[in-house]
N, C-alpha and C positions, 0 to 999 in steps of 0.2 A: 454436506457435513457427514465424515462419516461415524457410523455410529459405532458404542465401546464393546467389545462383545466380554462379559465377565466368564470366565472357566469356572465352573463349581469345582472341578478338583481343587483349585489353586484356594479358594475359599474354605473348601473344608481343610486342608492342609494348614492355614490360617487356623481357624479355631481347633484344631487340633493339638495345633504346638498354644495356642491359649489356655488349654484344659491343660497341656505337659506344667508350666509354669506356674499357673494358679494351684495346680492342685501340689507341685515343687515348694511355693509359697509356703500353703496349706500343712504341711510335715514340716516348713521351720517354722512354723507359728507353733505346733506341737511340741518338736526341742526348745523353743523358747521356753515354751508353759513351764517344761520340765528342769530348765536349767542345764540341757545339757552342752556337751562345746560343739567345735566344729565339725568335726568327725558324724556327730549326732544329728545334726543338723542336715548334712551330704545324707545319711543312708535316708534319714526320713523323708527327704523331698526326692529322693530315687525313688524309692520303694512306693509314697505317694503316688507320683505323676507317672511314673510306668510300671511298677504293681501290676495294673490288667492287661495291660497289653503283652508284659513277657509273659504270664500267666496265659493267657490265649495263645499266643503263639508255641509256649511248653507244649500245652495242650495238642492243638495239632499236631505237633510234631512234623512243620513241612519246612522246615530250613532253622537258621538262626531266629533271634527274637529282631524284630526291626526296630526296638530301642537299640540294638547292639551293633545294624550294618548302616542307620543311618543318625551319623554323628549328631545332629538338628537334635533328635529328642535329648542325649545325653546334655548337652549343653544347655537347651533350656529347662531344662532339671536341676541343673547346677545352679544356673542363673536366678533362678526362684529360691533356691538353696543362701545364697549370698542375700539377697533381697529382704529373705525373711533373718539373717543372720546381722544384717547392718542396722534396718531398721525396725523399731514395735509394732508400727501395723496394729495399735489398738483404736484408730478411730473409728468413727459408726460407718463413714463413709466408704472407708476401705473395706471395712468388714461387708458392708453389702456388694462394693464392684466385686469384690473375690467372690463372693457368693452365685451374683449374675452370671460371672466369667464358669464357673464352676457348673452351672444349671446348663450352659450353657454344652459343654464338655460331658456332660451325663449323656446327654439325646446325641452326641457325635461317635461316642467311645461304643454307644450301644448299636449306633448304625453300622462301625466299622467290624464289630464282631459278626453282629449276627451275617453280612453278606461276606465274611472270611468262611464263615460257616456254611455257607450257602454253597459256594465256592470249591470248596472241600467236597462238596457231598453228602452233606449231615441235610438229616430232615427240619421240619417245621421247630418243633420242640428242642433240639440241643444246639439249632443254630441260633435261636431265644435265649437259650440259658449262656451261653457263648458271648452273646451281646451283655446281657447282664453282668456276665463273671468282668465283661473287657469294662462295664461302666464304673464296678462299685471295688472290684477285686484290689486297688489299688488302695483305699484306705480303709479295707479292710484287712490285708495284711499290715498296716499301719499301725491300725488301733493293737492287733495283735501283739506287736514288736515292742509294742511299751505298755503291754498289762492290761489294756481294756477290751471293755466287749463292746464289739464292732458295733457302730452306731445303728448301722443296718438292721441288726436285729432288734429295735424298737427303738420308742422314744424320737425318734424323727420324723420328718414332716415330708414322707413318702418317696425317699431322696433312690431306694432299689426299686420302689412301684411307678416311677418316670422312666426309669431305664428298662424296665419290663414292658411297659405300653409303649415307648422310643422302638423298641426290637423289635416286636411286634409290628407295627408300623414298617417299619422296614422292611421288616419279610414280605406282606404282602403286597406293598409297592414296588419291589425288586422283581417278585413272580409276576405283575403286571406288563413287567418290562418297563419299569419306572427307575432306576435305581437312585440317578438324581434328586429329585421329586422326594425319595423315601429318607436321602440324608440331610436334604432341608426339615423336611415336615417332622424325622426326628428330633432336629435340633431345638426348633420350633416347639413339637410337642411337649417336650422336656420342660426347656422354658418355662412356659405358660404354668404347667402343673406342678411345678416345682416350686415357683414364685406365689403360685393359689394358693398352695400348700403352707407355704412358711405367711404370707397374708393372714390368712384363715384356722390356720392351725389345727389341718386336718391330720389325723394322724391314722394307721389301720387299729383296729378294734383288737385289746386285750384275750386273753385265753375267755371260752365260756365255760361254763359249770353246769352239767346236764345229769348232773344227779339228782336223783329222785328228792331225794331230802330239801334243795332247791325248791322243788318248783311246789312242795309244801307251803313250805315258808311264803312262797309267791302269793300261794292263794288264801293264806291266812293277812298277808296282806289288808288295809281298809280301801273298802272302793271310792272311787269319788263323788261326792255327791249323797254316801250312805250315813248316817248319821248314826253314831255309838253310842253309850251311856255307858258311864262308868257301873261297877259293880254298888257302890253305895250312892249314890243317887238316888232319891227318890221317886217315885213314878207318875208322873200326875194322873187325877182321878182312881188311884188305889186306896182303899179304904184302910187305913193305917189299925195296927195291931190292938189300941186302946180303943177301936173301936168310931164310925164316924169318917168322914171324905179328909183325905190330904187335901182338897181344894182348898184354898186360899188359905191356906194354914202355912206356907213358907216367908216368912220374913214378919212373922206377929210374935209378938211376948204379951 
């Protein structure tokens, strides 16, 4: 019997044009939101699902963008475009597979940048930021294009910190001489902490406040365990002003 031998290029290709279409989807669920027509709906699932990828390829500056020489990405752009333009897409059900397909496309977009990067010549650090820009850059010019602040910068469930720790991951199993291995384990690691994440409702930690005046206030604080009394309260065993023990003197007439 012979056995099946799977290609991971032809796999990540696979989830690649998954992440084009969900996240295609994902920008006409937005013109939906907003009501706007079809026109609205085409730029947002453009701009969506290949956002990071012409943005990284701009970046380089080593040829055309490959949403633009190969036809695949533009169509399944459009195709998610139409999808989100025919139907609502408000169930819970859908709303999570797009989600998973999406988590999914985070850990792929960030492995394809950063070993584009790699590739180029660029160090540890901007072939990381490279991955990032190729994971998130897409609905973040999104969010931009109709008024809002990109989700990425707060209030999410650590959707650019999967795509940082995906990169990451990849650079170092790439220098291995892993590169395979780095864009599973990306996709994989995405995944997982991405799905943790909306699970659990982890999110990164607010601005801090290290001003002096702060850490007053901290330590005026009541500790646990200390016990206060109010200013009019009585004291027990203090000899009251008339003269004679407050003892057993609360609750008599």
């Amino acid at each position: 019997m012979q056995s099946v031998e799977i290609d991971p290029r032809a796999v990540f290709d696979v989830v690649d044009l998954l992440g084009v279409i969900t996240n295609g989807i994902l920008g006409g669920v937005v013109a939906r939101h907003l009501k706007m027509d079809l026109v609205g709906f085409v730029i947002l699932a453009i701009v969506s699902g290949l956002g990071g990828g012409m943005l990284r390829d701009t970046l380089l500056q080593q040829g055309f963008p490959v949403a633009l020489t190969n036809p695949a990405y533009l169509t399944t752009a459009l195709a998610g475009a139409l999808i989100a333009y025919l139907l609502p897409l408000e169930q819970r059900w859908t709303q999570r597979g797009l989600f998973f397909a999406d988590t999914l496309s985070v850990g792929c977009w960030a492995a394809t940048g950063t070993i584009k990067g790699m590739a180029a010549g660029l160090g540890w650090m901007p072939s990381i930021l490279l991955g990032v820009v190729t994971a998130v850059g897409g609905g973040m010019i999104r969010d931009i294009a109709v008024g809002r602040v990109p989700a990425i910068f707060g209030g999410n469930t650590l959707y650019a910190t999967s795509a940082l720790i995906a990169s990451a991951e990849m650079f170092v199993l790439a220098e291995l001489g892993q590169p395979n291995i780095g864009m599973g384990g990306a996709i994989a690691l995405s995944a997982v902490l991405s799905l943790a994440a909306r699970r659990f409702g982890w999110r990164l930690p607010g601005p801090a406040n290290l001003n002096p005046k702060a850490f007053k206030r901290l330590a005026r604080l009541p500790r646990p365990g200390k016990r206060y009394r109010k200013k009019h309260e009585p004291v027990r065993g203090r000899t009251d002003p008339k003269g004679g023990s407050s003892i057993g003197q609360e609750g008599s007439n």
